[in-house]
Backbone as CSV, one residue per row, in Angstrom:
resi,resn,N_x,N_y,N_z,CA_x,CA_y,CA_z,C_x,C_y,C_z
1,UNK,63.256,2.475,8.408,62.206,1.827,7.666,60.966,2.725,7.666
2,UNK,60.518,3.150,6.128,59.296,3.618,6.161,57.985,3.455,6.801
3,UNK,57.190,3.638,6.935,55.880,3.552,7.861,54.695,3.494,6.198
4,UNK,54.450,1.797,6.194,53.690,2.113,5.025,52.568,3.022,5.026
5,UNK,51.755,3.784,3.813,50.721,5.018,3.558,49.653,3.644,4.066
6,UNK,48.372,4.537,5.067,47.553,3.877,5.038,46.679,4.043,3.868
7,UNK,46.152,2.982,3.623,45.058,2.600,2.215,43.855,3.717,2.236
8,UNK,43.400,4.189,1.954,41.959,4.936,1.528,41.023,4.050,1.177
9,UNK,40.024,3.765,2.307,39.168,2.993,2.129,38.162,3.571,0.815
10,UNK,37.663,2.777,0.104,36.664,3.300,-1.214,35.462,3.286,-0.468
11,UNK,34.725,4.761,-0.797,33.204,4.331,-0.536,32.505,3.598,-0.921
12,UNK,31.531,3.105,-0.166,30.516,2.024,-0.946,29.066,2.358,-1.451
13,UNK,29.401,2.334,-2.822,28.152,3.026,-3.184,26.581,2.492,-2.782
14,UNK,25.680,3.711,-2.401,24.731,3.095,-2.025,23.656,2.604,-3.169
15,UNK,22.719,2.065,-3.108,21.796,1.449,-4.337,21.246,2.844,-4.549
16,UNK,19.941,2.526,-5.512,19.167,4.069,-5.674,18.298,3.962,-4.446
17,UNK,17.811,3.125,-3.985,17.134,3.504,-2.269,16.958,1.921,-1.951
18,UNK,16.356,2.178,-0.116,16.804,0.982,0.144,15.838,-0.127,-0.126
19,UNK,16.479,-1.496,0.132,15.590,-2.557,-0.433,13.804,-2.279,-0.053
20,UNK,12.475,-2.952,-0.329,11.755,-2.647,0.794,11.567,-4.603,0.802
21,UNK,10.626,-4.556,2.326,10.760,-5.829,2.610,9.080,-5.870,2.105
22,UNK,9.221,-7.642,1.380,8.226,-8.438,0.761,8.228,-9.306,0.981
23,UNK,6.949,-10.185,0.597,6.604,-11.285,1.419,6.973,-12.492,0.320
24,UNK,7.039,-13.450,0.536,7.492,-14.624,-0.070,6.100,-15.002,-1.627
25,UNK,5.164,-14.364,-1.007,4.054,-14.170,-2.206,3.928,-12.916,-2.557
26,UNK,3.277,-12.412,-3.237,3.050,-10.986,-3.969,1.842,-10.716,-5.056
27,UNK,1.171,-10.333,-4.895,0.817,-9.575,-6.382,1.447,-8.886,-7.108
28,UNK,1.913,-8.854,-8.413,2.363,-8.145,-9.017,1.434,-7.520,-10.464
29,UNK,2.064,-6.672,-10.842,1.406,-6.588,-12.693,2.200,-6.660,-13.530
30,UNK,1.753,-6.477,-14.581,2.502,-6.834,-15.643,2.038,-5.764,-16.818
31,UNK,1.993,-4.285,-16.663,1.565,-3.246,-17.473,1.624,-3.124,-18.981
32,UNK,2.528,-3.442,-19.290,2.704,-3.625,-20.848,2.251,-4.456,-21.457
33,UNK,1.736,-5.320,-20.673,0.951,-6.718,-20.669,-0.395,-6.436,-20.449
34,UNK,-0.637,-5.665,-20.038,-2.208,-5.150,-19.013,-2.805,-6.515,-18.353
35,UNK,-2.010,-7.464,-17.541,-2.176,-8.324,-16.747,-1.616,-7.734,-15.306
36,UNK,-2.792,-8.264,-14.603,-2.394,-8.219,-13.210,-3.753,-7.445,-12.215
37,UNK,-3.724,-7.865,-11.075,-2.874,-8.608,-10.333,-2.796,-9.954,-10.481
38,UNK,-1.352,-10.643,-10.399,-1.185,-11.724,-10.353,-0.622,-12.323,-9.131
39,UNK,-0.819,-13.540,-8.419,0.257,-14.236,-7.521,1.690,-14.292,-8.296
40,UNK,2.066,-14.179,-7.253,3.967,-14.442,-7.800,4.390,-15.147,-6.782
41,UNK,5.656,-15.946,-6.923,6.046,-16.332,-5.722,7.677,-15.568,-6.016
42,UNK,8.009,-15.236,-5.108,9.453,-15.087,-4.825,10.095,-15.954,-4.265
43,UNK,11.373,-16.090,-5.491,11.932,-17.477,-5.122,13.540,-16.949,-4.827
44,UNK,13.983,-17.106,-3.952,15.671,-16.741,-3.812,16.411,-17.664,-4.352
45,UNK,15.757,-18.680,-4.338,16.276,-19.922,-5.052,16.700,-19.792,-6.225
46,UNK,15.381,-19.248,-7.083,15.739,-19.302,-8.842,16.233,-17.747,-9.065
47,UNK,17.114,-17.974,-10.134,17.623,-17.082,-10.914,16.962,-15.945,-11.514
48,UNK,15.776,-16.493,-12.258,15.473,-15.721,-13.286,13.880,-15.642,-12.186
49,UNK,12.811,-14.336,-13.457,11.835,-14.368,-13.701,10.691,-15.190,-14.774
50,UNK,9.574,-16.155,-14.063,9.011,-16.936,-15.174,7.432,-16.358,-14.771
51,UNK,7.108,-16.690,-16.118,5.541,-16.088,-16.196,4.810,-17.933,-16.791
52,UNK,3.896,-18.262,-16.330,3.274,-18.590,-16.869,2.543,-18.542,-18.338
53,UNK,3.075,-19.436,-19.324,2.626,-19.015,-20.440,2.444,-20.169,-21.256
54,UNK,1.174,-20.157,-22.617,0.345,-21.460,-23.397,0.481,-21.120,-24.507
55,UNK,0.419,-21.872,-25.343,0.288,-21.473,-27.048,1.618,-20.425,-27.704
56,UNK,2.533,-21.059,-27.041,4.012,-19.707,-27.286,4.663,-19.681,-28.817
57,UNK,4.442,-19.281,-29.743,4.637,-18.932,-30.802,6.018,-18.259,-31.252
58,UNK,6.973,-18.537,-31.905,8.376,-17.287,-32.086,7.722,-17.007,-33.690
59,UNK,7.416,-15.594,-34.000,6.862,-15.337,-35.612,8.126,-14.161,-36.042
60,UNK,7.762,-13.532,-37.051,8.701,-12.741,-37.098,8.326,-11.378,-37.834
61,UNK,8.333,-9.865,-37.611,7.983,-9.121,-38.278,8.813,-8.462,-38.778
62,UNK,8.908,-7.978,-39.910,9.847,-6.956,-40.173,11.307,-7.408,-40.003
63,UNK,11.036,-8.610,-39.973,12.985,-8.831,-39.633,12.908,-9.257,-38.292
64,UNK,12.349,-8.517,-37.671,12.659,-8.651,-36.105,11.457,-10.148,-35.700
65,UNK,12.731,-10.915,-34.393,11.773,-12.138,-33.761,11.050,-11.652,-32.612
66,UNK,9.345,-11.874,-32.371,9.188,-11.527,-31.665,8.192,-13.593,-30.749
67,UNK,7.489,-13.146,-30.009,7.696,-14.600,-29.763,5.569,-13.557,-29.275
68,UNK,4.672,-14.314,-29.416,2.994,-14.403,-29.202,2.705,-15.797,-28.065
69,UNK,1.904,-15.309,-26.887,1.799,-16.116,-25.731,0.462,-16.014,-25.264
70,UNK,-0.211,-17.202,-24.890,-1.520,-16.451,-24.086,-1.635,-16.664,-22.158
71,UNK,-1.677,-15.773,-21.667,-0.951,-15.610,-20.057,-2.191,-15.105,-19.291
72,UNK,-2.461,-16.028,-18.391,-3.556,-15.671,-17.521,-4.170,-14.389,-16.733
73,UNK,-4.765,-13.679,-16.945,-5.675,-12.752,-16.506,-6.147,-13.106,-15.159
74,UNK,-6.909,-14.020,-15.298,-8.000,-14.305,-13.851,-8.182,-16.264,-14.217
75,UNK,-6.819,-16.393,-13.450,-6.712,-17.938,-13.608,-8.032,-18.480,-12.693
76,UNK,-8.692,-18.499,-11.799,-9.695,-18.916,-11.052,-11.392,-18.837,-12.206
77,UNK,-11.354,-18.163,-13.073,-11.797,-18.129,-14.446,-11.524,-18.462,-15.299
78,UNK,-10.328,-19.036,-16.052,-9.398,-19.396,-16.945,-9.666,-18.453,-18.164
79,UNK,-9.245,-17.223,-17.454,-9.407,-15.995,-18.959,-7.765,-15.695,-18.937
80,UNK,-7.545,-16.012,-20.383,-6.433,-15.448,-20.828,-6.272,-14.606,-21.900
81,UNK,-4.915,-13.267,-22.270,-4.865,-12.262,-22.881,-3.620,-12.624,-23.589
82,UNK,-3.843,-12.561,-25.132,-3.057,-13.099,-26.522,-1.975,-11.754,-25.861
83,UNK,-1.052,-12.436,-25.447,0.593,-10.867,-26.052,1.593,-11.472,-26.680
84,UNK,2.184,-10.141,-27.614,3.305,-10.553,-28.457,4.345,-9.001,-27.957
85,UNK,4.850,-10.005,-27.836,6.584,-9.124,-27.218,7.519,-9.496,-27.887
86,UNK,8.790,-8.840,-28.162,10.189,-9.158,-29.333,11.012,-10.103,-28.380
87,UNK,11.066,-10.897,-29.276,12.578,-12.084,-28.245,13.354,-11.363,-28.198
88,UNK,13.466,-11.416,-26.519,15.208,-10.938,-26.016,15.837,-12.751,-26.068
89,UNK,15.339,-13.188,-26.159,16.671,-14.469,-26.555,15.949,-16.038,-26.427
90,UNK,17.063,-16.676,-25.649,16.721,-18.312,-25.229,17.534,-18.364,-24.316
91,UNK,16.998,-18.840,-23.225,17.763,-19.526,-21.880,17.337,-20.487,-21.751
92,UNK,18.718,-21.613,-21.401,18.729,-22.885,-20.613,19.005,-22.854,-19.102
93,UNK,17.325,-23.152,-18.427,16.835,-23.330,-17.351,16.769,-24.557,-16.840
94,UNK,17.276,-25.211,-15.751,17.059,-26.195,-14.564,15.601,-25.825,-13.797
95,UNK,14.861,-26.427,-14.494,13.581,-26.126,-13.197,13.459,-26.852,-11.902
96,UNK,12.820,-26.556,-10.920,12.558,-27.272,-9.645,12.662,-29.040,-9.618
97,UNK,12.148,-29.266,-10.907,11.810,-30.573,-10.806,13.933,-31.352,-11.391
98,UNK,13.879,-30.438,-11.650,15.695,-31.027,-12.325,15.601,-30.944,-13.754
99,UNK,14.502,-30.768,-14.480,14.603,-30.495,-15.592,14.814,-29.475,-16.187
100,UNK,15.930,-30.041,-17.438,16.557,-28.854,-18.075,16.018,-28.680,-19.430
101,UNK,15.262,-27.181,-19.323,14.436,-26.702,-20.721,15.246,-25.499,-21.196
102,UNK,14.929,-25.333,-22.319,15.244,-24.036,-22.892,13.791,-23.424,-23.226
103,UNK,13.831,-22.262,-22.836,12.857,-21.508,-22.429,12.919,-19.917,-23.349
104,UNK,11.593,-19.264,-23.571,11.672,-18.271,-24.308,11.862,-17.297,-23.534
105,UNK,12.744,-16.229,-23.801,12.890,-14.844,-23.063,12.159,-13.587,-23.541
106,UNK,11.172,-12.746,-22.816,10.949,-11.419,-23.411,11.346,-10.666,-22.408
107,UNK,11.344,-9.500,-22.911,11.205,-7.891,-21.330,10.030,-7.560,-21.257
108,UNK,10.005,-7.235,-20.266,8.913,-6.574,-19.502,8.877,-5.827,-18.691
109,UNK,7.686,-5.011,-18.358,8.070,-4.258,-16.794,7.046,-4.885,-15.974
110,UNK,7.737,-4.983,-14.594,6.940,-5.840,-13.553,6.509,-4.928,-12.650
111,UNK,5.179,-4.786,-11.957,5.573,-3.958,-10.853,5.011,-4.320,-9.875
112,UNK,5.406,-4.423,-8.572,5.237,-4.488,-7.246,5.177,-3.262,-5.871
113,UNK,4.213,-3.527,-5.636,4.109,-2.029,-4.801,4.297,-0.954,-5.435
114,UNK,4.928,-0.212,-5.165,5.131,1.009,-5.961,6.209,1.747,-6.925
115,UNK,7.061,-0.140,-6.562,7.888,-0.208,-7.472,7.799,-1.030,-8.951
116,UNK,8.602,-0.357,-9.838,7.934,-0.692,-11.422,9.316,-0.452,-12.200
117,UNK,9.215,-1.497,-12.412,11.014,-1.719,-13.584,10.800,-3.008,-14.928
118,UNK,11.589,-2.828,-15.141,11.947,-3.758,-16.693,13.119,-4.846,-16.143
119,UNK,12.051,-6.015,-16.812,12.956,-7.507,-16.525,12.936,-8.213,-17.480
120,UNK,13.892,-9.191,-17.395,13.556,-10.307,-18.325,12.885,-11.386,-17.582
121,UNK,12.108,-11.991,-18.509,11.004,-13.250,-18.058,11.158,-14.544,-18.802
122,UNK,11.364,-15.431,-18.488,10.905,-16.665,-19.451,9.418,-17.102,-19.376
123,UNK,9.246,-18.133,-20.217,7.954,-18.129,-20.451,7.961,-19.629,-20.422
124,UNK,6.954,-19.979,-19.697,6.925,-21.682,-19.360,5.656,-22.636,-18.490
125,UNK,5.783,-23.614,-19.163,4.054,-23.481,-18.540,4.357,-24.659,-16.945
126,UNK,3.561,-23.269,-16.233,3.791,-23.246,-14.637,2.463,-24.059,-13.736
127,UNK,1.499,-24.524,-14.767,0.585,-25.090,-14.784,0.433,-26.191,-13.102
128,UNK,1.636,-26.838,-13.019,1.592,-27.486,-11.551,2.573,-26.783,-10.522
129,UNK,2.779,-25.597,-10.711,3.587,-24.836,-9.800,3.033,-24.280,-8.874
130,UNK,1.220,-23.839,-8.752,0.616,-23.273,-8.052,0.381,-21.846,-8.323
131,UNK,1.448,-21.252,-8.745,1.082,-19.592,-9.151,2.004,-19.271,-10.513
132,UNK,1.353,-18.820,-11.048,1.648,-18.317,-12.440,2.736,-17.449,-13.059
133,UNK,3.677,-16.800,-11.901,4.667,-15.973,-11.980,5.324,-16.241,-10.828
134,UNK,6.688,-16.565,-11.380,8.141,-16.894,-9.904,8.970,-15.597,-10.282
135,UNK,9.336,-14.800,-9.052,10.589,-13.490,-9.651,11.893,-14.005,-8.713
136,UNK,12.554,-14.690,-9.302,13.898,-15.387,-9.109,14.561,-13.856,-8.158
137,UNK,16.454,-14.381,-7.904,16.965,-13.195,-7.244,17.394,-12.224,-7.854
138,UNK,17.409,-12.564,-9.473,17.823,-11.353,-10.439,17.131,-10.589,-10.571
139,UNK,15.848,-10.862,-10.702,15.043,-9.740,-10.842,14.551,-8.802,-9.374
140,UNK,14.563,-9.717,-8.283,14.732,-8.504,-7.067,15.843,-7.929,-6.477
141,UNK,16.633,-8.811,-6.719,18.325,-7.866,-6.640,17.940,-6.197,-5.945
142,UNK,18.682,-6.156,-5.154,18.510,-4.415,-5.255,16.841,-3.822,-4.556
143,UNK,15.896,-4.437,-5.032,15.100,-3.997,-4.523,14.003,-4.410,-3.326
144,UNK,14.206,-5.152,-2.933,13.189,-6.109,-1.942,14.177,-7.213,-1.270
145,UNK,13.735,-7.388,-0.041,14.451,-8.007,1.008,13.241,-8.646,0.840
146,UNK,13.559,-9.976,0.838,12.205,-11.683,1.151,12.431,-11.758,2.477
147,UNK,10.670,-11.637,3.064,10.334,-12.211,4.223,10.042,-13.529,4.227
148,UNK,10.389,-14.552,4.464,10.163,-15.956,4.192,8.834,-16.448,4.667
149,UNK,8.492,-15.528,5.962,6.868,-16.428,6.895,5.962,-15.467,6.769
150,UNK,6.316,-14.563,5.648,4.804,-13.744,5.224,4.716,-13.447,4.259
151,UNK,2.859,-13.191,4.107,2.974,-12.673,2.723,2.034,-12.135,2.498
152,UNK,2.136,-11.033,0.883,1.491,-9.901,0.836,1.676,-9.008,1.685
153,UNK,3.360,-8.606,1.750,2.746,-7.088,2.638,3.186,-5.826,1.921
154,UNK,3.282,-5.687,0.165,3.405,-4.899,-0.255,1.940,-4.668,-0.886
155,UNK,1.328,-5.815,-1.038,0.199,-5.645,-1.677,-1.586,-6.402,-0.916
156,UNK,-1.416,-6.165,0.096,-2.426,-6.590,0.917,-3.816,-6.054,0.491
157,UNK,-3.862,-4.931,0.163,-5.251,-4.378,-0.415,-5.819,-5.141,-1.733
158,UNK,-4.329,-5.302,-2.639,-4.431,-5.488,-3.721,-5.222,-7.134,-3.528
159,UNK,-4.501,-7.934,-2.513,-5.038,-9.219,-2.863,-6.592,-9.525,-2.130
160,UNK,-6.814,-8.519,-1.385,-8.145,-8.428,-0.574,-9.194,-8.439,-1.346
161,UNK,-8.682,-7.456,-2.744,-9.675,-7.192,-3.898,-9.964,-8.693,-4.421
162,UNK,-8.102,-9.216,-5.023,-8.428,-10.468,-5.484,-9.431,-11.201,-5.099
163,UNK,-9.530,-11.788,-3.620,-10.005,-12.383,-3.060,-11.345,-12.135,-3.213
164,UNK,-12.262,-10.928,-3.404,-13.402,-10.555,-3.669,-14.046,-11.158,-4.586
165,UNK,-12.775,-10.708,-5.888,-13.202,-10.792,-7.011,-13.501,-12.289,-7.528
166,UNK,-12.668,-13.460,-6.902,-12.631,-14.628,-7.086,-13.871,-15.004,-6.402
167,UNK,-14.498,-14.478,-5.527,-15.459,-15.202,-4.752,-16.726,-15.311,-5.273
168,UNK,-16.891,-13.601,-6.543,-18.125,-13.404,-6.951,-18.560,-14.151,-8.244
């Protein structure tokens, strides 16, 4: 009786580098947007990325759908900045509360610390949520490990400023 071939284990590919660890809150921006800093919460819970967003419009140029939003700047001021981004689609979302919306999708690039990538976002008004942007596990996938009992520690300077700036 033969002696079966042992298997060749497959390597496991590594990511492009490793996660970094973040806090359950964040500042983030939103560059293409020229919003930010904003609170975010990181949610492992939810799926997706949601932005806070009022007055959401789907128009259409040229053929192409693009969807016009107005999204808080300096919510402790209530200044908000008109953007129009192209629909990447429609998703049906379960929010916290159990309700099921369909929600507008654009891309964007988000960035956190010193990391800066392209996501998709829905757009939904977050008005009793407490902070204006949730980045679900799809969008940190890969890059950030959630600290659950802290926060801000990618962006601690950043929110120090906040904190300034809100006071004056």
């Amino acid at each position: 009786m033969k002696k079966p071939k042992p298997r060749k284990l497959k390597k496991r590919r590594r990511s492009r580098s490793p996660a970094m660890l973040a806090g359950w809150r964040e500042l983030v921006h939103l560059p293409e947007l020229e919003i930010g800093p904003i609170p975010a919460k990181a949610d492992t819970g939810a799926v997706s990325a949601a932005l806070h967003a009022e007055n959401i419009v789907v128009h259409s140029v040229d053929g192409a759908r693009r969807v016009r939003f107005d999204a808080f700047i300096d919510e402790a001021r209530h200044i908000t900045r008109a953007c129009d981004l192209p629909l990447h689609g429609v998703k049906r979302v379960r929010s916290s509360t159990g309700t099921v919306e369909d929600r507008w999708v654009v891309e964007t690039e988000i960035e956190l610390g010193q990391i800066r990538w392209r996501a998709l976002v829905t757009l939904t008004d977050r008005n009793e949520m407490g902070m204006p942007m949730l980045l679900g596990r799809a969008t940190l996938r890969g890059r950030f490990v959630i600290h659950p009992g802290r926060s801000f520690l990618l962006t601690r300077t950043a929110q120090q400023k906040l904190s300034r700036r809100s006071a004056s």
